[in-house]
C-alpha atoms as an extended CHARMM CRD file, in Angstrom:
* protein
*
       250  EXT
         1         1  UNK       CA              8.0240000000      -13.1210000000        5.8370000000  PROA      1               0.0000000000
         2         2  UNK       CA             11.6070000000      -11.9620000000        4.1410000000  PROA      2               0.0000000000
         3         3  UNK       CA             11.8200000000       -9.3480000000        2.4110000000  PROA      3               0.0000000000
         4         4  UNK       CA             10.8820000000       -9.7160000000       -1.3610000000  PROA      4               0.0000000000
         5         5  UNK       CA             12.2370000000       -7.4920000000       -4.4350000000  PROA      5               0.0000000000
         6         6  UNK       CA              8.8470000000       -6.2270000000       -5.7290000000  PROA      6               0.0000000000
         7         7  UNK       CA              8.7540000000       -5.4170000000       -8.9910000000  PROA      7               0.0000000000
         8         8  UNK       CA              5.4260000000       -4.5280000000      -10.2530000000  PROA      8               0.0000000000
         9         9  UNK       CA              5.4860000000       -1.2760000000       -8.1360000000  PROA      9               0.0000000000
        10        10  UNK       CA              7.5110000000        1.6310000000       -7.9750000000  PROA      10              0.0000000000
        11        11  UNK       CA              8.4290000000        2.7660000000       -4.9580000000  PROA      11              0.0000000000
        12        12  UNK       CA              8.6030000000        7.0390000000       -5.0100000000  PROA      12              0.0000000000
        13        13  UNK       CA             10.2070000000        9.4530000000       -2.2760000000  PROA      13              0.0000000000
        14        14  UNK       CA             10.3640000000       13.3320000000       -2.2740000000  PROA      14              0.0000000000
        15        15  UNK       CA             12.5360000000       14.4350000000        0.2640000000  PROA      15              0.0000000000
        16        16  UNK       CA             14.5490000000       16.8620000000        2.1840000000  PROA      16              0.0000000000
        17        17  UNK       CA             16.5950000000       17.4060000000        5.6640000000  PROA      17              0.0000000000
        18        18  UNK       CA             16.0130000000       13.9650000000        6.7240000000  PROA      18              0.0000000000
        19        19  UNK       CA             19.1790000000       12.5800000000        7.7580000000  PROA      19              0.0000000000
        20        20  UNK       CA             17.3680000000       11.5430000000       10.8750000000  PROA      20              0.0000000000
        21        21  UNK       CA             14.9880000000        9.4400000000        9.1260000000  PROA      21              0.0000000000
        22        22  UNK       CA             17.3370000000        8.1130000000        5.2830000000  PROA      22              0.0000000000
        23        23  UNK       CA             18.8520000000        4.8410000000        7.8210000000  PROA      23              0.0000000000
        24        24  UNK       CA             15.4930000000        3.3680000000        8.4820000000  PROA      24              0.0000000000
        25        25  UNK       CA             13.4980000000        3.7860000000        5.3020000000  PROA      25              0.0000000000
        26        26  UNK       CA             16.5870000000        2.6330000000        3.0630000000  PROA      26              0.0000000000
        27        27  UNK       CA             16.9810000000       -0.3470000000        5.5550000000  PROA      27              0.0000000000
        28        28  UNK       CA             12.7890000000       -1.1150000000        4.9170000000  PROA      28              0.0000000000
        29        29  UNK       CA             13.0150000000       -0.0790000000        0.9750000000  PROA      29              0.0000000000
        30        30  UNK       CA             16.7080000000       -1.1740000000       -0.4650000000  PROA      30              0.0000000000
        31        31  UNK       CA             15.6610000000       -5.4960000000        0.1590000000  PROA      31              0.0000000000
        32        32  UNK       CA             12.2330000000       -4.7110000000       -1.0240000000  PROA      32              0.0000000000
        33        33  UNK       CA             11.6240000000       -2.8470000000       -4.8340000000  PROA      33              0.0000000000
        34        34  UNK       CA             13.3750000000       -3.1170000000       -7.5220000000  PROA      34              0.0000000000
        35        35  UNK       CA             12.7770000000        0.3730000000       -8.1600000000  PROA      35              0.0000000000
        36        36  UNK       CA             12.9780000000        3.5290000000       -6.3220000000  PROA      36              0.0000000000
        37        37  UNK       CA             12.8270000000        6.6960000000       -7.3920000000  PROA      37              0.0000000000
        38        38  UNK       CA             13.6400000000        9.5930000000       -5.1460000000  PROA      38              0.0000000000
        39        39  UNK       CA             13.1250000000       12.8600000000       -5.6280000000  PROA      39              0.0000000000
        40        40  UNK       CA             15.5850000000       15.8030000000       -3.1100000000  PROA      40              0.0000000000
        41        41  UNK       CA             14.8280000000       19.4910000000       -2.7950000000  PROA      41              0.0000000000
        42        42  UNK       CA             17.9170000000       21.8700000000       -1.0900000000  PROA      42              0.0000000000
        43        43  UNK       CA             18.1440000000       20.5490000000        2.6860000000  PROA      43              0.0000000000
        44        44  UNK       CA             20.4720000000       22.1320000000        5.3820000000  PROA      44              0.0000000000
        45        45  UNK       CA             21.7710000000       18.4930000000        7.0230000000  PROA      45              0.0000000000
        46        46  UNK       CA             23.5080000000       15.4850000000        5.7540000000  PROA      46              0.0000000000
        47        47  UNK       CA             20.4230000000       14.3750000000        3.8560000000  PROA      47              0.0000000000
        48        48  UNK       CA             22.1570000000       14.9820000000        0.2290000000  PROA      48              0.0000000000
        49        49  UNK       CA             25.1730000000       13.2650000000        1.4910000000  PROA      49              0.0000000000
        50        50  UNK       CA             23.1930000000        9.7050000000        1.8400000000  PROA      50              0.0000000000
        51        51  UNK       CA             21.4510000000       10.3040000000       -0.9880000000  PROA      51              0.0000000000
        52        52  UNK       CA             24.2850000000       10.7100000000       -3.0300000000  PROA      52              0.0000000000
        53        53  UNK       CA             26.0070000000        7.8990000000       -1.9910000000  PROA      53              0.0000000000
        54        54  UNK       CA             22.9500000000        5.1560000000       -1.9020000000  PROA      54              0.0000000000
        55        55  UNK       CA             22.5940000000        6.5200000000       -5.6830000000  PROA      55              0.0000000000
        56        56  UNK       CA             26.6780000000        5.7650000000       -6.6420000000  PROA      56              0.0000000000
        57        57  UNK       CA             25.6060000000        2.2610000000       -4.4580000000  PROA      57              0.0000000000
        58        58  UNK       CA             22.9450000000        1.0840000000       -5.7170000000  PROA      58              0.0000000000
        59        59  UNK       CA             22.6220000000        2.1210000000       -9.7840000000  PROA      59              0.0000000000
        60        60  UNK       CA             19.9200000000        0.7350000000      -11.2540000000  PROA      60              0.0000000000
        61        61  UNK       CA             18.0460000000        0.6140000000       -8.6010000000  PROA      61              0.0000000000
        62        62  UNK       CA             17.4690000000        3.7880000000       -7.1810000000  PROA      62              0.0000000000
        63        63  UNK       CA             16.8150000000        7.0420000000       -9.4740000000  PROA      63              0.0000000000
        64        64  UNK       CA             17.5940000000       10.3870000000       -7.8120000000  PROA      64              0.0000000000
        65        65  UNK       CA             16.4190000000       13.6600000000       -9.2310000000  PROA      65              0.0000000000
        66        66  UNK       CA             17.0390000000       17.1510000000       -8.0410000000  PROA      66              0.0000000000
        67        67  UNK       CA             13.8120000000       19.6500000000       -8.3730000000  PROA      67              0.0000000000
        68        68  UNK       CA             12.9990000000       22.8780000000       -6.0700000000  PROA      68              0.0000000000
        69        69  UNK       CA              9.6850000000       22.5870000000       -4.4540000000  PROA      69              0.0000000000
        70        70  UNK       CA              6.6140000000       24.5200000000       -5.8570000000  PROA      70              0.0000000000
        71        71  UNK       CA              3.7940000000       22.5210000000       -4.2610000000  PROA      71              0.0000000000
        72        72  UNK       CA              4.3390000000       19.3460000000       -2.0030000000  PROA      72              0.0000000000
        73        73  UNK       CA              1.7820000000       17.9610000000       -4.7500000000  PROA      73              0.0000000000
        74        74  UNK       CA              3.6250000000       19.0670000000       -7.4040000000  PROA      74              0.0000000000
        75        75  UNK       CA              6.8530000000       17.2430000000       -6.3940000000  PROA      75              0.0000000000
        76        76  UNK       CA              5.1470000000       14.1400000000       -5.7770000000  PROA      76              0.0000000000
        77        77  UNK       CA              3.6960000000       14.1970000000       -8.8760000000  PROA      77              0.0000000000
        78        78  UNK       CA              6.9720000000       14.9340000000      -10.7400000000  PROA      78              0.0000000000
        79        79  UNK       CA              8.2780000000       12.1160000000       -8.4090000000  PROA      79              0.0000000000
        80        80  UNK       CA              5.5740000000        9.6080000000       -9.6600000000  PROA      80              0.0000000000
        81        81  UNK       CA              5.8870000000       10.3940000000      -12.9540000000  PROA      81              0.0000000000
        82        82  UNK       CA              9.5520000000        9.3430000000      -13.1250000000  PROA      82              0.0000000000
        83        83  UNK       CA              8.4020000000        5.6410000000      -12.6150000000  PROA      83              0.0000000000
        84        84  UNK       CA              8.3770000000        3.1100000000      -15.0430000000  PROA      84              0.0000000000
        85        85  UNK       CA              6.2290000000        0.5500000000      -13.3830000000  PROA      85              0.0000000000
        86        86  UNK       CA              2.1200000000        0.6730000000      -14.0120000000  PROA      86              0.0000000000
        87        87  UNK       CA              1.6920000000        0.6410000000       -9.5680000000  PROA      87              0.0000000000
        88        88  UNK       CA              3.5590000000        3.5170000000       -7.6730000000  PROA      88              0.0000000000
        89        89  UNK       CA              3.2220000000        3.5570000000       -3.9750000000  PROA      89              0.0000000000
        90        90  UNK       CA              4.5230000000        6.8650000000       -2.1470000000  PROA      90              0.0000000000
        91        91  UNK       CA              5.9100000000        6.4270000000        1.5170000000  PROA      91              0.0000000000
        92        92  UNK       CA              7.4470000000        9.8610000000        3.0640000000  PROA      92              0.0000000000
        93        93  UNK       CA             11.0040000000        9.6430000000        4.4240000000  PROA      93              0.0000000000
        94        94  UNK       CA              9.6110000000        9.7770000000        7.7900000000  PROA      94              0.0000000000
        95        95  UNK       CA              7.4870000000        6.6610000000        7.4490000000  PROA      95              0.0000000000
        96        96  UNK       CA              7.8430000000        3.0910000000        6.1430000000  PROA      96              0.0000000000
        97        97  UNK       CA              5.4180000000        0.2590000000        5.0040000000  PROA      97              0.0000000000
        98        98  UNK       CA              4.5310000000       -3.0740000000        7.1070000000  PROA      98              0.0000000000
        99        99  UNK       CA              5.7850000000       -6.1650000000        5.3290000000  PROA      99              0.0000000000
       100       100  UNK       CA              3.3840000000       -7.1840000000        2.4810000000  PROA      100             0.0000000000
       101       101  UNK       CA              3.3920000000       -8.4420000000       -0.9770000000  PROA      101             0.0000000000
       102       102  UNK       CA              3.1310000000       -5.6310000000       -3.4820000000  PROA      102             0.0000000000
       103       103  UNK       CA              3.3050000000       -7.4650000000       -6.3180000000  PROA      103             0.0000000000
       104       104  UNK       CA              0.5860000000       -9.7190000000       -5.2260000000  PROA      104             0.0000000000
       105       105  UNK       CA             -1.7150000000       -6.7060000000       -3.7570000000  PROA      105             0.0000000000
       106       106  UNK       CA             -1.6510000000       -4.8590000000       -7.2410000000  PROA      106             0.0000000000
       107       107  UNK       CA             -2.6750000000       -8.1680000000       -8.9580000000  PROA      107             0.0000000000
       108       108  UNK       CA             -5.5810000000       -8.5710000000       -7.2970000000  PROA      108             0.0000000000
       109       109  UNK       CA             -5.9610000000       -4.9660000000       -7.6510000000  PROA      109             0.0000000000
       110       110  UNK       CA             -6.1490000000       -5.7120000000      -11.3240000000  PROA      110             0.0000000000
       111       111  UNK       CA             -8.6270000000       -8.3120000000      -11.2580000000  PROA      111             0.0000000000
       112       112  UNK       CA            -10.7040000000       -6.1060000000       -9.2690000000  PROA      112             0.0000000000
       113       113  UNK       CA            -10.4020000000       -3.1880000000      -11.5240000000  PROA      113             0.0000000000
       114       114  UNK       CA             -9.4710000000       -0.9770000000       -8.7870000000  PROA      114             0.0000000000
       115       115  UNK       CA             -6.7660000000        1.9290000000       -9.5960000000  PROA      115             0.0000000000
       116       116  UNK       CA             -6.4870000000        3.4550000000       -6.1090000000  PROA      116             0.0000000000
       117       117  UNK       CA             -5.3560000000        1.9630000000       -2.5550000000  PROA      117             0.0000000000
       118       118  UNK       CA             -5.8900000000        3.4810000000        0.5350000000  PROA      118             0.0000000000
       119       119  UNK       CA             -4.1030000000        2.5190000000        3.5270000000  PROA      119             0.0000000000
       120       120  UNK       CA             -4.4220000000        3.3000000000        7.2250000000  PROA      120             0.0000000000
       121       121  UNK       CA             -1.7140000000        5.2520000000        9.1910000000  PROA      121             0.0000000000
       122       122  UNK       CA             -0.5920000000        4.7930000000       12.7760000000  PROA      122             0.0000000000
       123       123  UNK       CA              0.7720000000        7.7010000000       13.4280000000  PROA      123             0.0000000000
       124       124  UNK       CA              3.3670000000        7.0020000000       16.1450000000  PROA      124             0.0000000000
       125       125  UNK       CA              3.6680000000        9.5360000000       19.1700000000  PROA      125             0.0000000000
       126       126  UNK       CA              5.7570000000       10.0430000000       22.6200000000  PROA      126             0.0000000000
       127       127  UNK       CA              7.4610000000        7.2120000000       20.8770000000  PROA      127             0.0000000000
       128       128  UNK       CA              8.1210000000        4.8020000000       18.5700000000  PROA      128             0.0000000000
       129       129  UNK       CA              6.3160000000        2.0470000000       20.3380000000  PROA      129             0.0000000000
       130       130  UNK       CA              2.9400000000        4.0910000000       20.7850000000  PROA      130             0.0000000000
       131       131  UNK       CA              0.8470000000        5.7260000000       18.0740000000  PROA      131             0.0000000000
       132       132  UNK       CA             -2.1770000000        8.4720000000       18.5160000000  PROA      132             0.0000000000
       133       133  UNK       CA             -5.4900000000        6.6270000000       18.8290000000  PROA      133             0.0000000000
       134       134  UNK       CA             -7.8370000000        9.4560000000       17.6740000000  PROA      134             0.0000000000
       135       135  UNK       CA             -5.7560000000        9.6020000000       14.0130000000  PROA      135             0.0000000000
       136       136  UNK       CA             -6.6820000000        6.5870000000       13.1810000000  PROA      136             0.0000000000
       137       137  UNK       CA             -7.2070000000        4.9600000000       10.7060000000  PROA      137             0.0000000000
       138       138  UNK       CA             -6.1330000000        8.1220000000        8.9500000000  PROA      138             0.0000000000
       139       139  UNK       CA             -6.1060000000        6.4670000000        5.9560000000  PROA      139             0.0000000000
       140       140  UNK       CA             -3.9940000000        7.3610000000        3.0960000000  PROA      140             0.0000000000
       141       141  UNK       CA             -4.1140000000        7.4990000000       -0.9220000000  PROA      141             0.0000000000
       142       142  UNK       CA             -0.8760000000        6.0060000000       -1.8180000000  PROA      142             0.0000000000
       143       143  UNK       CA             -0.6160000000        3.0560000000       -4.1850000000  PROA      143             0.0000000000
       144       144  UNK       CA             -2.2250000000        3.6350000000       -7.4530000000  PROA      144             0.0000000000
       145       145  UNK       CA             -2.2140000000        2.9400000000      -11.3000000000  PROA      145             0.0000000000
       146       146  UNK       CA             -0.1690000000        5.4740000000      -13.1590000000  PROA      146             0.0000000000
       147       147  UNK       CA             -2.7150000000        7.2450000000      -14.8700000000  PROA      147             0.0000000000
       148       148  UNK       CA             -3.6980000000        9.0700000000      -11.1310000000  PROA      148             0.0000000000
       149       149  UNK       CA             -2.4010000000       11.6920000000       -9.8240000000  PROA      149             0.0000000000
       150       150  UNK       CA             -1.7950000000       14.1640000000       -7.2960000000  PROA      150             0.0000000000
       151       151  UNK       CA             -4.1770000000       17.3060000000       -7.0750000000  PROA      151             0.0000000000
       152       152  UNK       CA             -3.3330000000       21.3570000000       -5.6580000000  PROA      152             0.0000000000
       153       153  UNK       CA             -6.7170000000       20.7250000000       -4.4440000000  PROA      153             0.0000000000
       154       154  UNK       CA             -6.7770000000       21.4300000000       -0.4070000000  PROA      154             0.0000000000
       155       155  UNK       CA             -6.1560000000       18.4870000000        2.1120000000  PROA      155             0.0000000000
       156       156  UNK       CA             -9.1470000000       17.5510000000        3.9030000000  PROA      156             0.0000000000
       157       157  UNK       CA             -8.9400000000       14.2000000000        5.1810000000  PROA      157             0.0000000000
       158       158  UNK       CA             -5.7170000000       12.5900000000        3.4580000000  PROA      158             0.0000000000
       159       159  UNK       CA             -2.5070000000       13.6130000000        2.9090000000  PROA      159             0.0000000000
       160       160  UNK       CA             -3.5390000000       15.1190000000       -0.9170000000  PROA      160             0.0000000000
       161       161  UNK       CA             -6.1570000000       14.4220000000       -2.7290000000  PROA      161             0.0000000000
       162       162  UNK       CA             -5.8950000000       12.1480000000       -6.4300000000  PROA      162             0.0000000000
       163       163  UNK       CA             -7.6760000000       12.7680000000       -9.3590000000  PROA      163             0.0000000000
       164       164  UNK       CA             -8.0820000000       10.2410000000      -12.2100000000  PROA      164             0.0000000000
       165       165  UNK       CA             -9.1050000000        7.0320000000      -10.3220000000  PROA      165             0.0000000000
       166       166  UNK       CA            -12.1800000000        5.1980000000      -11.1640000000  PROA      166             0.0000000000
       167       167  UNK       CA            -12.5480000000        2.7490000000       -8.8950000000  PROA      167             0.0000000000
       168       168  UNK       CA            -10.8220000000        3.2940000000       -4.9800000000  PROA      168             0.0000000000
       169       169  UNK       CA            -11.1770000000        0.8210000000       -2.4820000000  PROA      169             0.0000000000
       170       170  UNK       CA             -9.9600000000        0.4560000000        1.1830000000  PROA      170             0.0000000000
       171       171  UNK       CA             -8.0080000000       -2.1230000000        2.9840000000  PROA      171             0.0000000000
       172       172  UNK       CA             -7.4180000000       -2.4030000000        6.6950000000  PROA      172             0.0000000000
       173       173  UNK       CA             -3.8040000000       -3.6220000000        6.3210000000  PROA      173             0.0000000000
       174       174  UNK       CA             -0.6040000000       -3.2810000000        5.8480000000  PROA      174             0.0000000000
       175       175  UNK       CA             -0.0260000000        0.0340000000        7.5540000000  PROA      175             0.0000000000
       176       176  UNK       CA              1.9840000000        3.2950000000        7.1180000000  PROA      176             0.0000000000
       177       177  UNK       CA              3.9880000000        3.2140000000       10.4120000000  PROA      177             0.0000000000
       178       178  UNK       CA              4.6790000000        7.3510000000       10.4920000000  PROA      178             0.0000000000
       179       179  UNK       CA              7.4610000000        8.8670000000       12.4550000000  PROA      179             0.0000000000
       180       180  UNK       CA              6.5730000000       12.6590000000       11.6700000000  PROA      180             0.0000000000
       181       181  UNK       CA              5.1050000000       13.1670000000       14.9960000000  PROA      181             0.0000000000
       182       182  UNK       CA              8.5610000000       12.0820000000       16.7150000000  PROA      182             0.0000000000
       183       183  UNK       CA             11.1590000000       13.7420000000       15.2380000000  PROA      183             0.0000000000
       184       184  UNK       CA             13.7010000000       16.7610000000       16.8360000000  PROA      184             0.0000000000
       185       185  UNK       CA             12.0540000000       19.9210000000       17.4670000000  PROA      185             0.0000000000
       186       186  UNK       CA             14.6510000000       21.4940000000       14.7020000000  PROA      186             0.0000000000
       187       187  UNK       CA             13.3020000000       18.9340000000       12.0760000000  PROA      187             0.0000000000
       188       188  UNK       CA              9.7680000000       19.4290000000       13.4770000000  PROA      188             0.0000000000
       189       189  UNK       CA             10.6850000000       23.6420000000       13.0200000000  PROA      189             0.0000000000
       190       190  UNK       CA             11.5880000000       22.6650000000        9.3200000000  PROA      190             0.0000000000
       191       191  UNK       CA              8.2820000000       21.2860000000        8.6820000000  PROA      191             0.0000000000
       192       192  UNK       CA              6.2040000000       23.5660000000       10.3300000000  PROA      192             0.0000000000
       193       193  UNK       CA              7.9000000000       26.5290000000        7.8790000000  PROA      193             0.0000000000
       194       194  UNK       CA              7.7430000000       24.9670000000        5.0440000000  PROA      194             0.0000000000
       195       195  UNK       CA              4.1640000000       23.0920000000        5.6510000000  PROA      195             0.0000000000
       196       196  UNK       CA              3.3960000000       26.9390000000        6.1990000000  PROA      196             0.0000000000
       197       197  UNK       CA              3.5710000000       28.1660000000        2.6620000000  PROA      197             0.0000000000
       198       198  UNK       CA              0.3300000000       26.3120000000        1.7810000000  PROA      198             0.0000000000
       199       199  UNK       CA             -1.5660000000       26.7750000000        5.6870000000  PROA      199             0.0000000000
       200       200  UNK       CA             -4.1880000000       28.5070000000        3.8280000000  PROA      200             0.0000000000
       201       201  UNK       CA             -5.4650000000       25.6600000000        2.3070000000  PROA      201             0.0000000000
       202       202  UNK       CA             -4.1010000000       23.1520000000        4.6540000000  PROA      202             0.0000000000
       203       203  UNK       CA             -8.0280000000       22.0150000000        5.8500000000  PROA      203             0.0000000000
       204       204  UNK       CA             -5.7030000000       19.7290000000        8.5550000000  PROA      204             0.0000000000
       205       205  UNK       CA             -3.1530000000       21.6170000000       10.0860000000  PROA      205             0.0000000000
       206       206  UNK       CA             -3.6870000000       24.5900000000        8.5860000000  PROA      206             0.0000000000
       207       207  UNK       CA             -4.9980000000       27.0070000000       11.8050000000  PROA      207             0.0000000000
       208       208  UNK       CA             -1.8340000000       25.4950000000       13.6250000000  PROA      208             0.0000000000
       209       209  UNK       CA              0.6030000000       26.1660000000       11.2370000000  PROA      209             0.0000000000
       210       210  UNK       CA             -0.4140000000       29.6740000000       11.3150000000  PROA      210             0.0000000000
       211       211  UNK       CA             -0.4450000000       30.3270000000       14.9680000000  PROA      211             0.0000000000
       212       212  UNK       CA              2.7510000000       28.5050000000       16.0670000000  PROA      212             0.0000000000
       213       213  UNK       CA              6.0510000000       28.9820000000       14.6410000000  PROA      213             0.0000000000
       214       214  UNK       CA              6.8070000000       25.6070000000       15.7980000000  PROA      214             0.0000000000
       215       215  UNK       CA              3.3930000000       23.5780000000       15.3200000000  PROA      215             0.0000000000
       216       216  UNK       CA              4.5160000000       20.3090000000       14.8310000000  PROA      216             0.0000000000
       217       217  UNK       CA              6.0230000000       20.2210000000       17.9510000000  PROA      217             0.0000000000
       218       218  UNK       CA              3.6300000000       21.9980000000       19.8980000000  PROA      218             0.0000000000
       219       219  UNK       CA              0.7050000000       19.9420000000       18.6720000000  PROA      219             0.0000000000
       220       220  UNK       CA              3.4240000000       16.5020000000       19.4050000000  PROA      220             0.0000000000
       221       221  UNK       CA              3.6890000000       18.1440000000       23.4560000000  PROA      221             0.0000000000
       222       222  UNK       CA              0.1160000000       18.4500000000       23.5430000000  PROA      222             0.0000000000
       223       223  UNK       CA             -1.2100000000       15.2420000000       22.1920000000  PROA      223             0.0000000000
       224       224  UNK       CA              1.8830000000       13.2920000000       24.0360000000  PROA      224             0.0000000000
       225       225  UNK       CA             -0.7280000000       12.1680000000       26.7250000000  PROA      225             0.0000000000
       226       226  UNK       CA             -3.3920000000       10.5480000000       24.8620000000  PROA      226             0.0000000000
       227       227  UNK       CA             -0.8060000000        7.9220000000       22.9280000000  PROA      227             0.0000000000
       228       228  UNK       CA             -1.5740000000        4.2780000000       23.5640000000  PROA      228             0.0000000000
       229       229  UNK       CA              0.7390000000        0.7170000000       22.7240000000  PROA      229             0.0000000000
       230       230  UNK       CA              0.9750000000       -0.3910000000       19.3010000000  PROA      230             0.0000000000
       231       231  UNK       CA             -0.3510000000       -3.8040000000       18.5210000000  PROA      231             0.0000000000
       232       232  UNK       CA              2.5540000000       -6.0600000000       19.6460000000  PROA      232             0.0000000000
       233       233  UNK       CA              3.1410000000       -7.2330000000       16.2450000000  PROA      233             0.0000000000
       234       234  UNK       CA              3.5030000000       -4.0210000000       14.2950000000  PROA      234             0.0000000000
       235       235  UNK       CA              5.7510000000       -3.0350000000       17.7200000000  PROA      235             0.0000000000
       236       236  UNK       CA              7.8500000000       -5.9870000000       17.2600000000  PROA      236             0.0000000000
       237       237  UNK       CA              8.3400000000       -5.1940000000       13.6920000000  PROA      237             0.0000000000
       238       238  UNK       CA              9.1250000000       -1.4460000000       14.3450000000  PROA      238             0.0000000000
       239       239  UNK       CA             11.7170000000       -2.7060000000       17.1010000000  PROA      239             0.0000000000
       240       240  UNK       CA             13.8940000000       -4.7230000000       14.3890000000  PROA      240             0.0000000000
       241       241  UNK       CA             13.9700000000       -2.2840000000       11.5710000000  PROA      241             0.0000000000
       242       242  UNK       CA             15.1840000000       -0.1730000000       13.7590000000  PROA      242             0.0000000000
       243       243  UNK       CA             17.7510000000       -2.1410000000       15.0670000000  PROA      243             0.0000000000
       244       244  UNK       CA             18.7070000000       -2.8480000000       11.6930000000  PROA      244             0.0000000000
       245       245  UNK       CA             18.8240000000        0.3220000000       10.9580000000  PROA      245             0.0000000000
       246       246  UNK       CA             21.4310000000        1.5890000000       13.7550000000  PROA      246             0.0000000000
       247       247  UNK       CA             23.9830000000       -0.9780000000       11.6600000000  PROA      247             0.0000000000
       248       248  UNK       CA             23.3140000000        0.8370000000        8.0730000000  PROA      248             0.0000000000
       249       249  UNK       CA             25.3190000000        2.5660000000        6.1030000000  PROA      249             0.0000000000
       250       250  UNK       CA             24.8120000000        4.7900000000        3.1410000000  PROA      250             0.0000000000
């Protein structure tokens, strides 16, 4: 399918020190929403440099807003809240979508009278061509109406809980395809201190983050073994955003 310019759903990012990542999810998101909003906290790399530019690029298009971190939910929800279209649908800037058609997801959504998707997550690990069986589904909260929204409540099975919905469903497809498990162990570093701050009520990783300085990529070393091929489909798919990727430039 090529790409299509959705335009019933906003497409929101909060984000920081991911230069490593910006090349990939602009080369899935620029051909495919008419609206993006992003969202940057302070980061140490070149992440404010791509930013910056895709911005000056791409007016219109993409809305960037500066805001220091208080919660992760917080952000998100400051993020979402930025968007003018009724459907948001969060993606981190470590993961992108599979191909789908937003615009004709949400309106069935709306016949349906369903506010809140949930999506399942391969979590990719060792590489980007294998993901973690025992995550999955590890399905995720993140296209919804804009009258829900993010919760301080602690994480138990999703990445945050969302408050407001009346009526969630589930869907086996299209997937989050997640790079977090993957990155450098300095990224990795960044994410375990700053994923720290809110350990206490972190139901996931929460016991991790607090015993290893570094638990991201002690928990990636540990689980390397059990990782298993992705479907050859969603592989395939992986394999040419990525090559399209290596060509992009802010």
């Amino acid at each position: 399918m090529p790409p299509v310019c959705h335009r019933q759903v906003s497409l929101c990012l909060v984000v920081a020190n991911s230069e490593d990542c910006l090349p990939r999810w602009f080369t899935w998101a620029l051909p495919r929403f008419a609206e993006i909003i992003v969202v940057r906290s302070h980061s140490d790399d070149g992440t404010d440099a791509i930013l910056d530019a895709v911005a000056a690029r791409h007016r219109g298009q993409v809305r960037l807003f500066d805001r220091t971190i208080d919660t992760i939910a917080a952000q998100k929800q400051f993020c979402v809240s930025r968007a003018t279209r009724r459907w948001r649908l969060v993606v981190d800037a470590d993961e992108i979508m599979e191909d789908v058609h937003w615009d004709g997801i949400v309106t069935t959504l709306d016949r349906q009278g369903a506010d809140l998707l949930q999506l399942p997550r391969f979590n990719l690990q060792a590489d980007d061509q294998h993901f973690l069986p025992s995550a999955y589904p590890d399905r995720q909260e993140r296209l919804f109406r804009s009258h829900v929204r993010f919760s301080d409540l602690p994480r138990h099975h999703t990445h945050h809980q969302m408050v407001g919905a009346r009526r969630a469903v589930a869907t086996s497809a299209p997937h989050v395809l997640h790079w977090g498990h993957i990155r450098t162990p300095a990224h990795l570093a960044w994410k375990s201190r700053v994923r720290r701050r809110w350990a206490a009520t972190d139901y996931i990783e929460g016991q991790g983050l607090q015993a290893h300085d570094n638990w991201f990529h002690h928990r990636n070393g540990v689980l390397d073994p059990t990782a298993e091929p992705l479907p050859p489909n969603v592989a395939a798919y992986i394999r040419h955003i990525e090559a399209l990727a290596r060509d992009w430039t802010p």
